[in-house]
C-alpha positions as CSV (number, residue, x, y, z in Angstrom):
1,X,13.8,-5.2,-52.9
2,X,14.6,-3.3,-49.9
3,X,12.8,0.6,-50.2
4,X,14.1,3.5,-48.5
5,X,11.9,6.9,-48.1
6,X,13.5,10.4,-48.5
7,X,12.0,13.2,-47.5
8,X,13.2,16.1,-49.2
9,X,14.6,17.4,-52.6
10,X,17.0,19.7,-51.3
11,X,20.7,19.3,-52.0
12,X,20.9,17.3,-48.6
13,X,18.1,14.9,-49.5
14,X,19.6,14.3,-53.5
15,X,23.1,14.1,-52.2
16,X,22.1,10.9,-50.3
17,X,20.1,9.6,-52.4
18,X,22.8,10.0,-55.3
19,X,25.5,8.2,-53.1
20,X,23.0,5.4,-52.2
21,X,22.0,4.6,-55.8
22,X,25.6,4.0,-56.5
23,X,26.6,0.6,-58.1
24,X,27.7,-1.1,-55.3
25,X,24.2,-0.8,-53.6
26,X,22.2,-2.4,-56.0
27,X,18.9,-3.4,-54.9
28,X,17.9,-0.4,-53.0
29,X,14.6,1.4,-54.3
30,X,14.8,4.9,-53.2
31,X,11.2,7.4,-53.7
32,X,11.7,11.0,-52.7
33,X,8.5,12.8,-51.5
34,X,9.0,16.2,-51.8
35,X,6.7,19.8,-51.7
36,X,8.8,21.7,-54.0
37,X,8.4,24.3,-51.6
38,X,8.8,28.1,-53.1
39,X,11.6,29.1,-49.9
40,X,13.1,26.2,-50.3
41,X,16.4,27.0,-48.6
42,X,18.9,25.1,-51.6
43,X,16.9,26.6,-54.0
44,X,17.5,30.0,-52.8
45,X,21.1,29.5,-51.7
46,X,24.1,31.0,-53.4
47,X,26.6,28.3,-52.6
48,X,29.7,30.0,-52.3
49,X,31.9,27.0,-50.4
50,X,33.6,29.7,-48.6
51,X,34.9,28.1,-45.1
52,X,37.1,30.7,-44.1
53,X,38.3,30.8,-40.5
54,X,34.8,29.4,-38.7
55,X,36.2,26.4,-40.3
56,X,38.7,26.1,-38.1
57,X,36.9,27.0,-35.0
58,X,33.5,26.1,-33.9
59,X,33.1,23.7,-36.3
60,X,33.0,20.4,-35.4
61,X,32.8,19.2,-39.0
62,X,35.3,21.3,-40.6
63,X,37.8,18.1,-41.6
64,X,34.4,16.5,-42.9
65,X,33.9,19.8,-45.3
66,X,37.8,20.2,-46.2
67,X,37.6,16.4,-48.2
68,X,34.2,17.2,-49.6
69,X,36.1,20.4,-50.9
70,X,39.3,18.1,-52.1
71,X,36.9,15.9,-54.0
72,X,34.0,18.4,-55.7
73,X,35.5,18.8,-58.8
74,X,35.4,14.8,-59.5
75,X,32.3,14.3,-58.1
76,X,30.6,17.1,-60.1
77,X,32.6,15.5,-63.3
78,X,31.8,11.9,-62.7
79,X,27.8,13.4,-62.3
80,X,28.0,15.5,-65.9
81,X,29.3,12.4,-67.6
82,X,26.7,10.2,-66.3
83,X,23.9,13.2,-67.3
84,X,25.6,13.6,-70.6
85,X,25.8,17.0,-70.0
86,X,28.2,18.9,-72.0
87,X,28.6,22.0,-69.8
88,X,32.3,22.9,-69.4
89,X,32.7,22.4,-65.5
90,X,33.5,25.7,-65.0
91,X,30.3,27.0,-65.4
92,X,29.5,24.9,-62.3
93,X,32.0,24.7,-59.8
94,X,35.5,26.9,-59.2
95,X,38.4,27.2,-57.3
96,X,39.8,30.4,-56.1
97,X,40.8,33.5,-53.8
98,X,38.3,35.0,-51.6
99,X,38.6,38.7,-50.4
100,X,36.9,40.5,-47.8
101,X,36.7,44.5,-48.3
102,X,36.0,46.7,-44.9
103,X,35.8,50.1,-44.6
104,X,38.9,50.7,-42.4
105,X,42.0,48.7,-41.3
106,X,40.4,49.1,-38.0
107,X,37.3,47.1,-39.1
108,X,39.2,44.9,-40.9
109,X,41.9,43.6,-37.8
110,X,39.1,43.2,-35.9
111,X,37.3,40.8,-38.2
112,X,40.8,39.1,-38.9
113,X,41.1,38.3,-35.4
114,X,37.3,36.7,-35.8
115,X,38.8,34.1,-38.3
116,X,42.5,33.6,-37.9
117,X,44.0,30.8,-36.4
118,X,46.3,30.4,-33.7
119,X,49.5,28.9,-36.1
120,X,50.1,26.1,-33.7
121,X,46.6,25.1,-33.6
122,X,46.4,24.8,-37.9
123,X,49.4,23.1,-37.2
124,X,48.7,20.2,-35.3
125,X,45.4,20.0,-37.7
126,X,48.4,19.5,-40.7
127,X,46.5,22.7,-42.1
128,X,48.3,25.7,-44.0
129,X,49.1,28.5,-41.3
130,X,49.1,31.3,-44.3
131,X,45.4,30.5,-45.9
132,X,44.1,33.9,-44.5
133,X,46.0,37.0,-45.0
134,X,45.7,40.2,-44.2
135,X,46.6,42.3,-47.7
136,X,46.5,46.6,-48.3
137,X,44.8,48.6,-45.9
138,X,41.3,47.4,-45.6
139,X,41.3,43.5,-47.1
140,X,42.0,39.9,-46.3
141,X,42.3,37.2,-49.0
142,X,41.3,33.6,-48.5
143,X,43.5,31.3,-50.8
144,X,42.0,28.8,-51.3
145,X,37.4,29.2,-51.8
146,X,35.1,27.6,-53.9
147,X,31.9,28.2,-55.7
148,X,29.0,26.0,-57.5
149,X,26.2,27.3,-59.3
150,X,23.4,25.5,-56.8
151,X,20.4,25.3,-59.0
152,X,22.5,23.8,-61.8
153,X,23.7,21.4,-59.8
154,X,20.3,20.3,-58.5
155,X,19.1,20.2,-61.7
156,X,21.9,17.5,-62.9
157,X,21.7,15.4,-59.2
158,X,17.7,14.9,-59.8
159,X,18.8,14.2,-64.1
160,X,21.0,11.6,-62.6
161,X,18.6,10.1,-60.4
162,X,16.1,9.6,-62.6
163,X,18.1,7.6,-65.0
164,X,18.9,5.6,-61.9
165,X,15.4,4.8,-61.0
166,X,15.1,6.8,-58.3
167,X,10.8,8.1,-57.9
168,X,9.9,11.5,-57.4
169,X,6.4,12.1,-55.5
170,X,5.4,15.4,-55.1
171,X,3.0,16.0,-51.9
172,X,3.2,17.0,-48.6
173,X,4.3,14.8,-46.1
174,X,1.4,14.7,-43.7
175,X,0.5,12.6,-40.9
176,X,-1.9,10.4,-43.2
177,X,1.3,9.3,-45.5
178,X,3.8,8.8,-42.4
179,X,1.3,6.4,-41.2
180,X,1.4,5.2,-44.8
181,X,4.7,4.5,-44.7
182,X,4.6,2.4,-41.2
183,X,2.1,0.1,-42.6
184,X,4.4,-0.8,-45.5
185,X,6.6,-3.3,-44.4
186,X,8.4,-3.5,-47.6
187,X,9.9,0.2,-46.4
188,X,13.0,-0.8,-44.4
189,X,14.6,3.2,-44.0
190,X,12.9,7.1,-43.8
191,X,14.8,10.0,-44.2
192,X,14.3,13.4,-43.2
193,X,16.0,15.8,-45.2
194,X,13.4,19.0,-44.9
195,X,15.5,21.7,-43.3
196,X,13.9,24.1,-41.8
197,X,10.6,22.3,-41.7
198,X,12.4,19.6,-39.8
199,X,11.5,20.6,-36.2
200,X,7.5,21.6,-36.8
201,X,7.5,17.9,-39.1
202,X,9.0,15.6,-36.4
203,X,6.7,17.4,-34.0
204,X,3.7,17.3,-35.2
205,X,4.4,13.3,-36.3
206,X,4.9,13.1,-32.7
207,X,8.6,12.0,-33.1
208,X,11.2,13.2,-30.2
209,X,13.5,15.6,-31.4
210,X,17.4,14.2,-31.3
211,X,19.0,16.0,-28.7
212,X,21.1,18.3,-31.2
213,X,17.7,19.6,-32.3
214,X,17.0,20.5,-28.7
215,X,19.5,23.4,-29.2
216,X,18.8,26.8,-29.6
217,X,17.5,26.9,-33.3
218,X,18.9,29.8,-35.8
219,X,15.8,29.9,-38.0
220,X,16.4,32.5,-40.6
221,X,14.8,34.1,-44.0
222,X,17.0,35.2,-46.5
223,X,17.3,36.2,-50.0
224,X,19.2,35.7,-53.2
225,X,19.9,37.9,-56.4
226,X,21.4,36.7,-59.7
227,X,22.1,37.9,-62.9
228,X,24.2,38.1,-65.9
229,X,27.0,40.2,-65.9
230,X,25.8,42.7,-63.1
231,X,29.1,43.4,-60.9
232,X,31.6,45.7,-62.2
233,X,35.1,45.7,-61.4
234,X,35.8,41.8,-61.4
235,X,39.2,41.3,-62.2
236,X,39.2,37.9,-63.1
237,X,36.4,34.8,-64.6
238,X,35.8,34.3,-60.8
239,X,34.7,36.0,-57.3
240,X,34.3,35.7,-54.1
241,X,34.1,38.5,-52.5
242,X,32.5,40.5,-49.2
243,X,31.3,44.0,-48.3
244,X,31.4,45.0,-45.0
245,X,29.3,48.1,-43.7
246,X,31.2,50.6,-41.3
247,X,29.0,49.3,-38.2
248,X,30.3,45.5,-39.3
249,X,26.4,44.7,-39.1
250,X,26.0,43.8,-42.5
251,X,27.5,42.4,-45.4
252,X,27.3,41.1,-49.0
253,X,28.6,38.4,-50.8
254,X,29.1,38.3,-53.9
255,X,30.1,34.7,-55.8
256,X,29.7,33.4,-59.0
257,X,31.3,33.9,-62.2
258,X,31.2,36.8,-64.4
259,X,28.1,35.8,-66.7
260,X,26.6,34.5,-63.4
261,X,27.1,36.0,-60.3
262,X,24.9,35.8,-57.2
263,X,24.6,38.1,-54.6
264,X,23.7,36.9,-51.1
265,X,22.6,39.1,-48.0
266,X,22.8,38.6,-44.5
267,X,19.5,37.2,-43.6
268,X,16.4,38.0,-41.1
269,X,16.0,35.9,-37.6
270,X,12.7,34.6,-37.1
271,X,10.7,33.0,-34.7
272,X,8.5,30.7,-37.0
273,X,8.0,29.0,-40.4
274,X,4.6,30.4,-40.1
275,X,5.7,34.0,-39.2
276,X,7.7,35.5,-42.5
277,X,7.6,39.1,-42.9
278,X,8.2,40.1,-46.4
279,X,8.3,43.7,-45.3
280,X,11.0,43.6,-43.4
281,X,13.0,41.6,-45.2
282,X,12.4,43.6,-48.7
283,X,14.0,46.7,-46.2
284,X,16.9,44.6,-44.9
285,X,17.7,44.0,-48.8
286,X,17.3,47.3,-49.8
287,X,20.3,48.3,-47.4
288,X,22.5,45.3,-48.5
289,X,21.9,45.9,-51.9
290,X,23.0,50.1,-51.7
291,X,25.7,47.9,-49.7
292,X,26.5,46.2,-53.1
293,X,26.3,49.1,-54.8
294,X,29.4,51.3,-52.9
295,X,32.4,51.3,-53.8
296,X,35.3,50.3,-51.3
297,X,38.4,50.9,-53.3
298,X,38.2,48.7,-55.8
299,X,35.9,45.9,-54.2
300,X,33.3,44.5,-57.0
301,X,30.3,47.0,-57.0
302,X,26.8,46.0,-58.2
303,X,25.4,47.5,-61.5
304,X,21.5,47.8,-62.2
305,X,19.1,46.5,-59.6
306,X,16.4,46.1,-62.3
307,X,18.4,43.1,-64.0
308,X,18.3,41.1,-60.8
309,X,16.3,37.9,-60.1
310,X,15.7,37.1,-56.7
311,X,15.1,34.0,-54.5
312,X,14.4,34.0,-50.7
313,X,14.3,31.0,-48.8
314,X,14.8,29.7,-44.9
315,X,18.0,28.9,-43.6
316,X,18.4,26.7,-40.6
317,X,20.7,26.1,-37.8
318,X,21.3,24.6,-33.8
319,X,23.8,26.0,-31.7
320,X,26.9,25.9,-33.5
321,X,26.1,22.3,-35.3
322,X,25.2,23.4,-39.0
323,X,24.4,19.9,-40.0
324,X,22.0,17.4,-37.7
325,X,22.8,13.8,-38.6
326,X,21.2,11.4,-36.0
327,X,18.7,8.5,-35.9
328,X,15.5,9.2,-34.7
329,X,13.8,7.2,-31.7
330,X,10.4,6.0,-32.9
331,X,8.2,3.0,-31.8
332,X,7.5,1.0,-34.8
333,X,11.1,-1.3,-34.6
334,X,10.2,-2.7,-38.6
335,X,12.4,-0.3,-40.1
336,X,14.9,2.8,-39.1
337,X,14.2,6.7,-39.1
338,X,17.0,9.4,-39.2
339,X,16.9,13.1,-39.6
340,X,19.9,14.9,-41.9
341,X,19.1,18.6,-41.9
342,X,21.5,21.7,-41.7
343,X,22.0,25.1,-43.1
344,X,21.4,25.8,-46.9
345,X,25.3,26.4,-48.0
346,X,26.8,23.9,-44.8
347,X,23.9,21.6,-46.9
348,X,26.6,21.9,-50.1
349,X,29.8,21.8,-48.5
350,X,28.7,18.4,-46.9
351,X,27.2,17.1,-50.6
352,X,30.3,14.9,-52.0
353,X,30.6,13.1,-48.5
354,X,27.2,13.1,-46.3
355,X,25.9,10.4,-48.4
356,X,28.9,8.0,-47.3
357,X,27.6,8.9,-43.6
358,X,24.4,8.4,-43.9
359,X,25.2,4.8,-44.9
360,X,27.6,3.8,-41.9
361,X,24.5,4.9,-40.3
362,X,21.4,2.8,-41.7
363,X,23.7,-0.3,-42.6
364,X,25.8,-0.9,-39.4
């Protein structure tokens, strides 16, 4: 039986593995070796899908992300069947309107220009010209965003892989277990799916960075609160929503659904893994959450602080490429190497469909 490595429990590294233990790959034995790390960056995350107008733009990905939105609902019904898990859908994943609250009008045409579109641009893409609207005073609505609750959908990917047969290892993936994994020469694929852990791992292995990698590197820290029922003023079973201070420096997002909603703040650039300041980044909340807190018309406002749980976690980027897909050039020819790593929420926009191109890659 052919055995293929993954490196990584993160949504990236499950979503793979979840697509390659699929029916119509029988005979495949997958193991995923994973730290559990406490910052993991999908463990933190607060997965609002919202691709507002960067979709469009830089992103080279954006049809890619667009068909993993089309199908999410299936996918996450086919996976609560197979877990025979009884939690009504949606208390996992929605669809809705997103809005964006700024201070001014001023602040806000200037951020609409950000993400609109030019109209004949959307429509040679075959995409809707009137997604993002400018509404009021101060606001722009996105019609059409999406939200899952990312730990519970961990928690039923790694249910559902178990029942396949998939192994879990915990441990760190050293030097001693790579060279482990060469000598095996029933291991025919390795996967790295560590995110921001990727560039220090493949170094220190002595593996050459795919050219992507080579990129400037956004390595950030950021945190994530959650709670039940802790934002007033929702008007609906659903949000998606943004502050945005006067300067346009900061923001918070709030997503989620009423009896859990997540707050997410923008996060803190830094240099290294190695080099996290707590400090500073317990002070960069404390504005975002006073942030959450004020009142901009009749934008969703946070409650009490002291019913918050909090997460922090890396987040990882390279030039304007969120996710890094590419096979990795090493010198043992026995069996194949590839890196998927990418940014904590581009990590669950991708999950219905990176699994399908991770295996045009190993199998072609």
């Amino acid at each position: 039986m052919a055995k293929l490595i993954i490196v990584g429990s993160g949504i990236l590294g499950l979503s793979v593995a979840e697509y390659l233990t699929r029916e119509i790959f029988q005979g495949i034995e997958i193991k995923i070796i994973t730290n559990n790390h406490k910052f993991s960056g999908s463990k933190a995350a607060a997965a609002n899908l919202a691709t507002k107008g960067q979709l469009f733009a830089r992103d080279s990905h954006f049809e890619l992300k667009l068909h993993g939105k089309k199908i999410y609902k299936n996918w996450i019904h086919n996976l609560l069947k197979e877990d025979n898990c009884s939690l009504p859908i949606d208390t996992i994943f929605k669809n809705g309107e997103g809005i964006d609250y700024f201070t001014s009008s001023n602040n806000r045409d200037k951020h609409y220009l950000r993400v609109k579109q030019d109209d004949n641009l959307l429509k040679k893409k075959n995409l809707p010209t009137n997604s993002i609207l400018k509404i009021e005073e101060n606001k722009i609505k996105y019609l059409d965003e999406s939200w899952v609750d990312a730990q519970k959908l961990l928690n039923i990917l790694k249910n559902v892989l178990i029942k396949r047969g998939v192994l879990f290892e915990e441990n760190n993936f050293s030097e001693k277990k790579y060279h482990e994994i060469i000598k095996d020469k029933k291991i025919e694929h390795l996967i790295f799916c560590t995110g921001a852990w990727t560039k220090s791992l493949l170094e220190n292995l002595n593996i050459p960075l795919p050219l992507q990698m080579t990129k400037q590197e956004r390595l950030t820290f950021g945190s994530t609160f959650f709670g039940d029922n802790i934002i007033h003023n929702i008007n609906n079973n659903f949000i998606l929503s943004e502050k945005i201070s006067n300067d346009l420096k900061s923001k918070v997002t709030f997503s989620g659904i009423i009896n859990k909603t997540y707050i997410s703040s923008s996060s803190l650039r830094i240099k290294s893994i190695n080099e996290v300041n707590l400090k500073e980044i317990n002070l960069k909340n404390n504005i975002i959450l006073e942030l959450a807190k004020n009142n901009i018309d009749d934008s969703p406002n946070l409650s009490e602080i002291n019913e918050l749980s909090q997460l922090n976690g890396f987040r990882v980027g390279y030039g304007h490429t969120e996710v890094v897909l590419d096979k990795l050039n090493i010198s043992e020819s026995k069996f194949k190497a590839f890196v998927c790593t990418g940014a904590h929420k581009s990590g669950y926009l991708f999950a219905p469909v990176i699994g399908h191109i991770v295996q045009n890659l190993l199998f072609k």
